[in-house]
N, CA, C and O atoms as a GROMACS GRO file, in nm:
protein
  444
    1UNK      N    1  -2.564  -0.835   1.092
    1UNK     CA    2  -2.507  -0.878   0.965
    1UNK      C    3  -2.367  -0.932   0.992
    1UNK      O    4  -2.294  -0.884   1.079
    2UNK      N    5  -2.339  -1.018   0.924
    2UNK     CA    6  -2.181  -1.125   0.945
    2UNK      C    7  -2.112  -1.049   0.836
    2UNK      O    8  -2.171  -1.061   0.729
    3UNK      N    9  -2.014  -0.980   0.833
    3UNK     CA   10  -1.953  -0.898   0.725
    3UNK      C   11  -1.804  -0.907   0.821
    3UNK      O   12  -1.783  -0.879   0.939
    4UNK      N   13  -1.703  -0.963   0.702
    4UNK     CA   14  -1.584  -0.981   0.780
    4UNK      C   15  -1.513  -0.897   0.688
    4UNK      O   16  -1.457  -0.930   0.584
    5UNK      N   17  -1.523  -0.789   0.741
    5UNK     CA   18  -1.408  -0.657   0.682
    5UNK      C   19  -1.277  -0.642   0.666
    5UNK      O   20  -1.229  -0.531   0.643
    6UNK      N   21  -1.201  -0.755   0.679
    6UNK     CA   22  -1.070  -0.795   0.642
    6UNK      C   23  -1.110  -0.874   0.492
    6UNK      O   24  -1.016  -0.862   0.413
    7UNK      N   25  -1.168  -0.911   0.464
    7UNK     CA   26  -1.271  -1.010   0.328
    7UNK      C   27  -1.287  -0.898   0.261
    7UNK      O   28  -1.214  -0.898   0.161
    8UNK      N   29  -1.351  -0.801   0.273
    8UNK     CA   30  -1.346  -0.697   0.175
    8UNK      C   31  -1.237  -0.596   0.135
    8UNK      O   32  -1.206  -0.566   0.020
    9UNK      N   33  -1.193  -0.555   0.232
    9UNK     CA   34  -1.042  -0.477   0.236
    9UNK      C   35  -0.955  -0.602   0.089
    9UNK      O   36  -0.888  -0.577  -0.011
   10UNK      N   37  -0.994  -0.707   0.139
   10UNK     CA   38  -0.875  -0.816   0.063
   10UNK      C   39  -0.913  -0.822  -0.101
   10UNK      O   40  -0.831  -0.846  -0.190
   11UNK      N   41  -1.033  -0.800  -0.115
   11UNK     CA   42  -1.088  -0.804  -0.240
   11UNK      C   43  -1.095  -0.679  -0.310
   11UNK      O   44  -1.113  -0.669  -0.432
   12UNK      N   45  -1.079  -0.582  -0.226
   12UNK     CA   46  -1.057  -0.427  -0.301
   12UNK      C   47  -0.895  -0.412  -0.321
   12UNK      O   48  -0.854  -0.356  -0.422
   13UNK      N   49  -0.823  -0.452  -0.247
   13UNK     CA   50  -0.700  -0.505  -0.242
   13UNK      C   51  -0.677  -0.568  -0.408
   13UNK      O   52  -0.646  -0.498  -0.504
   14UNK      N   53  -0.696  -0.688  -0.409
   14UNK     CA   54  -0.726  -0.781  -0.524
   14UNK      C   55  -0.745  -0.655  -0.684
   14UNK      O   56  -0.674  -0.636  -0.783
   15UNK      N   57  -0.848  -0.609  -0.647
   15UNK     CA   58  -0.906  -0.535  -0.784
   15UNK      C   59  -0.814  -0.404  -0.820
   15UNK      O   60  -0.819  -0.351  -0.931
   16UNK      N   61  -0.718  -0.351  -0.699
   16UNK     CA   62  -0.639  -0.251  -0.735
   16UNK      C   63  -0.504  -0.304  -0.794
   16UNK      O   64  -0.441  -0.234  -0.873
   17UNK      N   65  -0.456  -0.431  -0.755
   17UNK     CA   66  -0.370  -0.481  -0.787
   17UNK      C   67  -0.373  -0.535  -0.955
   17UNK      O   68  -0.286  -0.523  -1.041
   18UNK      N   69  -0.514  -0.600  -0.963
   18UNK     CA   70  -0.557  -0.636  -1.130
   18UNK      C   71  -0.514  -0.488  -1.200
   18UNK      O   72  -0.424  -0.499  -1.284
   19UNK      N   73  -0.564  -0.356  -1.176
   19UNK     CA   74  -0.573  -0.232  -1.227
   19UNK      C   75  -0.444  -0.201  -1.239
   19UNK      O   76  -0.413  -0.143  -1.343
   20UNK      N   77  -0.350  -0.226  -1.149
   20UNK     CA   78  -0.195  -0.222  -1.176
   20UNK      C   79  -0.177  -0.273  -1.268
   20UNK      O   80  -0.125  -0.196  -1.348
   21UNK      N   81  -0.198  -0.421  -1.325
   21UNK     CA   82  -0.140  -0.510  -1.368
   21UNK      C   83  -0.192  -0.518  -1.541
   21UNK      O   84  -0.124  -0.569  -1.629
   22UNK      N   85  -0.296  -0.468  -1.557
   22UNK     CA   86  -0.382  -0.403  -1.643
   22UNK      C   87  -0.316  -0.285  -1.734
   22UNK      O   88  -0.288  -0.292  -1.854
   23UNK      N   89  -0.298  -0.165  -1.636
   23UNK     CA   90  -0.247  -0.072  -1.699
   23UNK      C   91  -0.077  -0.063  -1.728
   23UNK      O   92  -0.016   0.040  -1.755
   24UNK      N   93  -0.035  -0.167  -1.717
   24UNK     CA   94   0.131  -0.262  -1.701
   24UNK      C   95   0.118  -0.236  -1.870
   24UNK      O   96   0.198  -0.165  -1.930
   25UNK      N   97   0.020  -0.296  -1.926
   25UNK     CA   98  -0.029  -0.330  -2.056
   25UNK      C   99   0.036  -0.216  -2.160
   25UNK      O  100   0.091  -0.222  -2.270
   26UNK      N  101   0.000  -0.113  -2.069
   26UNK     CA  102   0.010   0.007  -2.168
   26UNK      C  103   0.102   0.000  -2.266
   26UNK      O  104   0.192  -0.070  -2.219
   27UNK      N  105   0.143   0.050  -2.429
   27UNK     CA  106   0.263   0.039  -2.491
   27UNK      C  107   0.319  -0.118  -2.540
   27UNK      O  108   0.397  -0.138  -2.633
   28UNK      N  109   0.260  -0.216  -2.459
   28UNK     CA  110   0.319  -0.351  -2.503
   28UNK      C  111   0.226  -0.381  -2.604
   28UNK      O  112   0.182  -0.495  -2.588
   29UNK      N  113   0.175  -0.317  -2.710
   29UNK     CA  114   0.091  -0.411  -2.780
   29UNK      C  115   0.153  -0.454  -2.932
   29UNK      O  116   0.104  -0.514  -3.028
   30UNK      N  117   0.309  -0.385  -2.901
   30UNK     CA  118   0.392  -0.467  -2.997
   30UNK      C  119   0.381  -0.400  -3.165
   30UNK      O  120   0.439  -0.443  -3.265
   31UNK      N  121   0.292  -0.288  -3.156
   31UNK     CA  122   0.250  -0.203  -3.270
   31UNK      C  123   0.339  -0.051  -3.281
   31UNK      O  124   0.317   0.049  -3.350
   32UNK      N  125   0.410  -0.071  -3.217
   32UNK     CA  126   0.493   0.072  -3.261
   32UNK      C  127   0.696   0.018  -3.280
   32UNK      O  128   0.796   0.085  -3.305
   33UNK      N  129   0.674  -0.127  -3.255
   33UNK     CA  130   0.809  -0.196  -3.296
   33UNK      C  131   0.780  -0.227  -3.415
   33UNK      O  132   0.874  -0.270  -3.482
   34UNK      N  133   0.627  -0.217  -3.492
   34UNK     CA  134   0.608  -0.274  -3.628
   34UNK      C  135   0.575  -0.173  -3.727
   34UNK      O  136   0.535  -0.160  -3.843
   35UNK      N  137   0.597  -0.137  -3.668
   35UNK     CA  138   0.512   0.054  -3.757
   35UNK      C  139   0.624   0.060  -3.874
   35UNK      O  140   0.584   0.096  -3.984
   36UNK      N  141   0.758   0.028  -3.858
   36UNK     CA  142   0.827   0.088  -3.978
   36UNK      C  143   0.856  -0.032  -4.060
   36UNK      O  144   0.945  -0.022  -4.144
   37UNK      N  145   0.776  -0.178  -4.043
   37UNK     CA  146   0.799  -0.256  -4.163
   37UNK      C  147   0.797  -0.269  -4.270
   37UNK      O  148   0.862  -0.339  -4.347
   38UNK      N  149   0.658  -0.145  -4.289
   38UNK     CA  150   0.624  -0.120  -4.410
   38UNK      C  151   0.660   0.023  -4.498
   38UNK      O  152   0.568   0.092  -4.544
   39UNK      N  153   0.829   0.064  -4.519
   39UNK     CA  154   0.779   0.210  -4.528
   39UNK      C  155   0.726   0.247  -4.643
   39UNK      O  156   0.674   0.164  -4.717
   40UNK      N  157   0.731   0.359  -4.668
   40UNK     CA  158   0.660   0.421  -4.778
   40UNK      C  159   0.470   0.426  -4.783
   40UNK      O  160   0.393   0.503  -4.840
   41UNK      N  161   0.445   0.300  -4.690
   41UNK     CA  162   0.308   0.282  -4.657
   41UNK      C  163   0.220   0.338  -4.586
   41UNK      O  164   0.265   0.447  -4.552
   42UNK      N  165   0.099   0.318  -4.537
   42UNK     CA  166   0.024   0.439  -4.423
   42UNK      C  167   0.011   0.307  -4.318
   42UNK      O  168  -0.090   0.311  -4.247
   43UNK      N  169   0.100   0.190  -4.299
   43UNK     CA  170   0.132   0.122  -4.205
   43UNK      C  171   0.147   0.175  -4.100
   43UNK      O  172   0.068   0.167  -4.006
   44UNK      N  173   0.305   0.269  -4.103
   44UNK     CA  174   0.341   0.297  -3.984
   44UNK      C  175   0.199   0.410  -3.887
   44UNK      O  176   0.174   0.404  -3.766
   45UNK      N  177   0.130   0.503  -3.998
   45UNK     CA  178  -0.004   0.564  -3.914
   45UNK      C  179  -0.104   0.459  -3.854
   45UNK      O  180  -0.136   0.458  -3.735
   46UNK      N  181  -0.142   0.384  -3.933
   46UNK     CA  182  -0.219   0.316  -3.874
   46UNK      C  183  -0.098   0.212  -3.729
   46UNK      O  184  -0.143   0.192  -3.617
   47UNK      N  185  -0.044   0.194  -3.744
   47UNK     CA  186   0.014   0.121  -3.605
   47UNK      C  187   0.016   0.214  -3.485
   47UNK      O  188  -0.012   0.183  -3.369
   48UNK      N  189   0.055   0.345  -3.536
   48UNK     CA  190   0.038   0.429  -3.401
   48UNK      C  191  -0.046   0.470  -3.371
   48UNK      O  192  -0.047   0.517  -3.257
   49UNK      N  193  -0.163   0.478  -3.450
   49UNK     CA  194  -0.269   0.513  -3.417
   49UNK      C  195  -0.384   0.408  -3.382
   49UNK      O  196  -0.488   0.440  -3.324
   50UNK      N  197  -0.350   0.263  -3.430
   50UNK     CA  198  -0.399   0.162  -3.346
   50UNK      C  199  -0.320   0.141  -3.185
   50UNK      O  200  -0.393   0.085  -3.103
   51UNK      N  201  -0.240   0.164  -3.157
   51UNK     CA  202  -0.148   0.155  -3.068
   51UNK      C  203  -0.201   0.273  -2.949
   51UNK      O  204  -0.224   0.236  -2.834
   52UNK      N  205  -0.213   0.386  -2.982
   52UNK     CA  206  -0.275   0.432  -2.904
   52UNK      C  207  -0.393   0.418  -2.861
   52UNK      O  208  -0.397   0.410  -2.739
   53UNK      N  209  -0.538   0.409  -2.937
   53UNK     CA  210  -0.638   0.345  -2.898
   53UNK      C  211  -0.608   0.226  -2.793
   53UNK      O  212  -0.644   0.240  -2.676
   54UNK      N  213  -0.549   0.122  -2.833
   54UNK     CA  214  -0.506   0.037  -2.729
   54UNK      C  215  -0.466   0.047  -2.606
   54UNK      O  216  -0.501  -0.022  -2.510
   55UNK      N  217  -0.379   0.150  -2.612
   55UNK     CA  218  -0.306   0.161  -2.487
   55UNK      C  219  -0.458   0.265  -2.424
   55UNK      O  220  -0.470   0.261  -2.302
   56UNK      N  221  -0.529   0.322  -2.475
   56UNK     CA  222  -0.639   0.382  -2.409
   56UNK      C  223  -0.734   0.373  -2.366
   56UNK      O  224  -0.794   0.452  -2.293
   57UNK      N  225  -0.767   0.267  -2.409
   57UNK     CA  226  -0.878   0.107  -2.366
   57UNK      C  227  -0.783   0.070  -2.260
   57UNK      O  228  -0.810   0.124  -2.152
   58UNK      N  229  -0.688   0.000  -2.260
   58UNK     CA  230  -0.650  -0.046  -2.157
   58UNK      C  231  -0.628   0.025  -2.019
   58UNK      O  232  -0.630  -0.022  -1.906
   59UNK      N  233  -0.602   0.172  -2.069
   59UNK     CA  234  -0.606   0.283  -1.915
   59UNK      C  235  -0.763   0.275  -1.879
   59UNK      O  236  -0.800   0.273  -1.761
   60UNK      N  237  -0.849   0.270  -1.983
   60UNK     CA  238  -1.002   0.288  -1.907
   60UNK      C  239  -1.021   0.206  -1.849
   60UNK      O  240  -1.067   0.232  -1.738
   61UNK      N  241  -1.005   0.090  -1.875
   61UNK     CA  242  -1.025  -0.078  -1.839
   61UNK      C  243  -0.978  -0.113  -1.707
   61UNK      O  244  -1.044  -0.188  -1.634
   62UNK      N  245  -0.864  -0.060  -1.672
   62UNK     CA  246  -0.767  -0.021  -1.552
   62UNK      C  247  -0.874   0.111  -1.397
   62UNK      O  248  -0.900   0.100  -1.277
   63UNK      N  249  -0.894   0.194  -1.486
   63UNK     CA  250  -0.929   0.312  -1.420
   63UNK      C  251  -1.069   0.221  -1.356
   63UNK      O  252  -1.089   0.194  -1.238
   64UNK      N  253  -1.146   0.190  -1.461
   64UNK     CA  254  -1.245   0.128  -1.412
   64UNK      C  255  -1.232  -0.020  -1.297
   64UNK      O  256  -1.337  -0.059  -1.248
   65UNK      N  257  -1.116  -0.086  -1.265
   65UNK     CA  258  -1.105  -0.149  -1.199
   65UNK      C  259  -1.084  -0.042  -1.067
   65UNK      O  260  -1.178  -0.062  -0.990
   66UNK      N  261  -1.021   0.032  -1.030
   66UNK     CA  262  -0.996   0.138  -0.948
   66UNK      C  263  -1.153   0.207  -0.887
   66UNK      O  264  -1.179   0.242  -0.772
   67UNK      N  265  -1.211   0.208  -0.966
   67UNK     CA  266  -1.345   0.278  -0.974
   67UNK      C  267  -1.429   0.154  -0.861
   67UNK      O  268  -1.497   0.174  -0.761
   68UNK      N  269  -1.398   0.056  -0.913
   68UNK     CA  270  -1.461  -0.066  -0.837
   68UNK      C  271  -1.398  -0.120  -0.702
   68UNK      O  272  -1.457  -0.180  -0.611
   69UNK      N  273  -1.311  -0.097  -0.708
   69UNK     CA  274  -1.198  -0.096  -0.562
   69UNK      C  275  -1.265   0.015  -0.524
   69UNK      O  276  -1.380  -0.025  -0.503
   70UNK      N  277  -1.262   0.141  -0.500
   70UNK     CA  278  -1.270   0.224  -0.426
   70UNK      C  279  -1.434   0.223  -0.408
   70UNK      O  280  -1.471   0.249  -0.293
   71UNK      N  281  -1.507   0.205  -0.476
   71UNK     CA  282  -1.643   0.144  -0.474
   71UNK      C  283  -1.674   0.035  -0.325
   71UNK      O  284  -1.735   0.064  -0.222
   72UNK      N  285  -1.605  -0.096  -0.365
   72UNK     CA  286  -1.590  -0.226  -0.280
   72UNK      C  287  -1.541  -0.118  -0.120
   72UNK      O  288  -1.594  -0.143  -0.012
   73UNK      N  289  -1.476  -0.048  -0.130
   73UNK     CA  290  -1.411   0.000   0.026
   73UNK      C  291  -1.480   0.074   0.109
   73UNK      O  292  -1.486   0.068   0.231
   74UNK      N  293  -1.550   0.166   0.010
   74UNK     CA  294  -1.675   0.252   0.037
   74UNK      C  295  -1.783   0.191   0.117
   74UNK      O  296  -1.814   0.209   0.234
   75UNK      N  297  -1.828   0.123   0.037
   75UNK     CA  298  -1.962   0.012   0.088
   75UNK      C  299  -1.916  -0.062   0.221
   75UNK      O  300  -1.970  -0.063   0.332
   76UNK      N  301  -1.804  -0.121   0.178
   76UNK     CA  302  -1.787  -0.211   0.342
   76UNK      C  303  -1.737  -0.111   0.497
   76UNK      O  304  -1.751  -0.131   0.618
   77UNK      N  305  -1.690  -0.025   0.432
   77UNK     CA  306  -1.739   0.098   0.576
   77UNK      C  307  -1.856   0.113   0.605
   77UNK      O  308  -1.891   0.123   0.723
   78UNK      N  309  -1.962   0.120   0.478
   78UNK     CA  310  -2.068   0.196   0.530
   78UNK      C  311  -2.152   0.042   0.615
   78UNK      O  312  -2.224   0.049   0.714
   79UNK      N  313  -2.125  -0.048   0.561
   79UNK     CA  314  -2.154  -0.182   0.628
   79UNK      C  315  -2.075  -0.180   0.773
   79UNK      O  316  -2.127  -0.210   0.880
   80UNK      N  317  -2.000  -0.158   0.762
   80UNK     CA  318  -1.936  -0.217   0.898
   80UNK      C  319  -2.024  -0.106   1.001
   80UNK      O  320  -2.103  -0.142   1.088
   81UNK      N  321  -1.996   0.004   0.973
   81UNK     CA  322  -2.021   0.197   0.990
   81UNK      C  323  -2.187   0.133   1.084
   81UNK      O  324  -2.200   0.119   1.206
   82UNK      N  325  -2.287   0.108   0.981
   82UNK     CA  326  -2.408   0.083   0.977
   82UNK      C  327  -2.442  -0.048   1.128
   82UNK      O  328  -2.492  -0.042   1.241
   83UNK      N  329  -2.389  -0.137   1.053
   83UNK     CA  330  -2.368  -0.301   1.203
   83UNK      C  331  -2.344  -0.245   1.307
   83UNK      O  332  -2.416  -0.275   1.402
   84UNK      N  333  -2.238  -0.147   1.328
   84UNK     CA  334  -2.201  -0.087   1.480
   84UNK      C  335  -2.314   0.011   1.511
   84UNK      O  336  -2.362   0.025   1.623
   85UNK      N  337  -2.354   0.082   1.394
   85UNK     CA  338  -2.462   0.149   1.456
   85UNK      C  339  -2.618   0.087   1.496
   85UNK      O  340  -2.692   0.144   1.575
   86UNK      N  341  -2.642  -0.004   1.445
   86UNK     CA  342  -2.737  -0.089   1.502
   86UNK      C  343  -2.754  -0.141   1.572
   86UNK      O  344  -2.866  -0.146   1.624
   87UNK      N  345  -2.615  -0.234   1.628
   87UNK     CA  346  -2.582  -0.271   1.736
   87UNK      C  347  -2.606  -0.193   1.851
   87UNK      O  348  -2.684  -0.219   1.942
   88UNK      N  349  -2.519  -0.080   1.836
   88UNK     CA  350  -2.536   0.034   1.947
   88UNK      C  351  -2.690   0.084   1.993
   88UNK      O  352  -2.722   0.120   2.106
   89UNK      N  353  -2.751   0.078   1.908
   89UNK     CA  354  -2.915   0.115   1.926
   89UNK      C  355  -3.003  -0.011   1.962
   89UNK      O  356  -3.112   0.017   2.010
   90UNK      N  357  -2.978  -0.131   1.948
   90UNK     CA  358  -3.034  -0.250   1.970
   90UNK      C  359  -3.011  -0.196   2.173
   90UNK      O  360  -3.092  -0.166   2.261
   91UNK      N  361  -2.851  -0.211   2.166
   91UNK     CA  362  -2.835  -0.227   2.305
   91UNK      C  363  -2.872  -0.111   2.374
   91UNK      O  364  -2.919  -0.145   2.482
   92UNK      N  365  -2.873  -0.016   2.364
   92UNK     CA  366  -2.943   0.076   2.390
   92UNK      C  367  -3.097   0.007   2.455
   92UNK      O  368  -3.122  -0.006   2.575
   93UNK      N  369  -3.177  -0.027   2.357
   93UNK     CA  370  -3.322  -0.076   2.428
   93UNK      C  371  -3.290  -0.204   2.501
   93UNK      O  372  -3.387  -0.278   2.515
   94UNK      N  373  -3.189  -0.244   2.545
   94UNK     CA  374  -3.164  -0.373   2.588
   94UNK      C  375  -3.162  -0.512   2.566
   94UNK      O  376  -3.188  -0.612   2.633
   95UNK      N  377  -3.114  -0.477   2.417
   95UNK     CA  378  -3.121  -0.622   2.352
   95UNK      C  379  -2.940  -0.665   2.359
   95UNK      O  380  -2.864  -0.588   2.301
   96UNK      N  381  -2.896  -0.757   2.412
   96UNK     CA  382  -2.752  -0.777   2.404
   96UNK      C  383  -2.696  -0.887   2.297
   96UNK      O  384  -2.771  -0.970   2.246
   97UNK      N  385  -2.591  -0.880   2.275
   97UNK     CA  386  -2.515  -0.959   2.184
   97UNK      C  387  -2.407  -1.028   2.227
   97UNK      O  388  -2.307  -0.979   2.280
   98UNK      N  389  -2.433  -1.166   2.197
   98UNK     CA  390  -2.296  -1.228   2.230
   98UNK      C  391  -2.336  -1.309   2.325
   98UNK      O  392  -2.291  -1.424   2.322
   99UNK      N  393  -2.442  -1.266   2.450
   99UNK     CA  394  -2.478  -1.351   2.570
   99UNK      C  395  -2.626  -1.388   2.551
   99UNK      O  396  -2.729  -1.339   2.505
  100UNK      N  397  -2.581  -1.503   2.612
  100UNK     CA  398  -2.750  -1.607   2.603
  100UNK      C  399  -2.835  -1.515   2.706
  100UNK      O  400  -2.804  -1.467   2.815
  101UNK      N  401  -2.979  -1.508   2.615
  101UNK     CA  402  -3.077  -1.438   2.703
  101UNK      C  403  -3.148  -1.540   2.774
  101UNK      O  404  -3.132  -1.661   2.759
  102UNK      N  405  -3.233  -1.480   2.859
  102UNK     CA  406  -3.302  -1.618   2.942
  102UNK      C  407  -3.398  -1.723   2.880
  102UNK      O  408  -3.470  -1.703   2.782
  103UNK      N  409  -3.390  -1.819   2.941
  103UNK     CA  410  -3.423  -1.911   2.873
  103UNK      C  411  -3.649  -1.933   2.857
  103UNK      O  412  -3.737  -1.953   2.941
  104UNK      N  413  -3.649  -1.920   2.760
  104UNK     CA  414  -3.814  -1.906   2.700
  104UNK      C  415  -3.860  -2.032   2.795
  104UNK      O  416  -3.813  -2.142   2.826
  105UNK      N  417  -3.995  -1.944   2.830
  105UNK     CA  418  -4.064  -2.035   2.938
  105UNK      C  419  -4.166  -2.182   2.852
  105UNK      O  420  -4.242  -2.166   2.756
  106UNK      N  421  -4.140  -2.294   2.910
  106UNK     CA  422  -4.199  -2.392   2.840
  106UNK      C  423  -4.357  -2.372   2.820
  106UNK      O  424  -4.448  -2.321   2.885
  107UNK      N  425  -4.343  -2.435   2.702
  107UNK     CA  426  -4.488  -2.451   2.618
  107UNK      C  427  -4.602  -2.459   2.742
  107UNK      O  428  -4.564  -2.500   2.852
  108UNK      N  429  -4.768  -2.411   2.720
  108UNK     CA  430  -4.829  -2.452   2.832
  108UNK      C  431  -4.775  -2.387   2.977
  108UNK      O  432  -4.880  -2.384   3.041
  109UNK      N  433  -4.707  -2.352   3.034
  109UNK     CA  434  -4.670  -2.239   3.144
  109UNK      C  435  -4.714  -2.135   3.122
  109UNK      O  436  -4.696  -2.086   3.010
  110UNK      N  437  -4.790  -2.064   3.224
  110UNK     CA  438  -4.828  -1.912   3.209
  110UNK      C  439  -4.685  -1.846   3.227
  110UNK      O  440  -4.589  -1.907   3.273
  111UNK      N  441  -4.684  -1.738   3.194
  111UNK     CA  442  -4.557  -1.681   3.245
  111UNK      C  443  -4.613  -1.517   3.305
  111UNK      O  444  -4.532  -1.439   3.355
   0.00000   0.00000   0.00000
């Protein structure tokens, strides 16, 4: 298998960095600077209590990118893990890699 494990490292890389950038989110949704526009109203409850939902979606949303990174890192060990071990057992019965085997006897030749 062709699995270039710097390619995956880079893309689990990628998805932890989104999950950073994701859960950055938290608190900015601009609903608890608006909560007291309205007083006397059930404004300001509902802003904080939309505000938190928000910010709690956005931690799951986050967590779940994390979930998938550490997922993506998992697998390409067990890929890489797996290729070396096949390899190792191929050559074992004497199958090699990397070097040209001998060359197949032409069509019509007994061998």
């Amino acid at each position: 298998m062709r699995l270039n494990p710097d390619a995956v490292q880079e893309f689990a890389k990628t998805l932890t960095d989104q999950s950073t950038a994701i859960k950055a989110l938290k608190s900015k949704s601009g609903l608890s600077e608006a909560a007291g526009a309205l007083p006397g109203t059930d404004w300001e409850s509902a802003c904080h209590g939309t505000g938190t939902s928000i910010d709690n979606a956005v931690e799951r949303i986050g967590s779940r990118f994390d979930t998938i990174s550490d997922a993506v890192v998992h697998a390409g060990k067990v890929l890489v893990d797996t290729d070396q071990a096949l390899k190792d057992d191929l050559e074992k019965v004497g199958l090699q890699f990397g070097a040209p085997g001998p060359a197949p006897a032409p069509a019509g030749v007994p061998v």
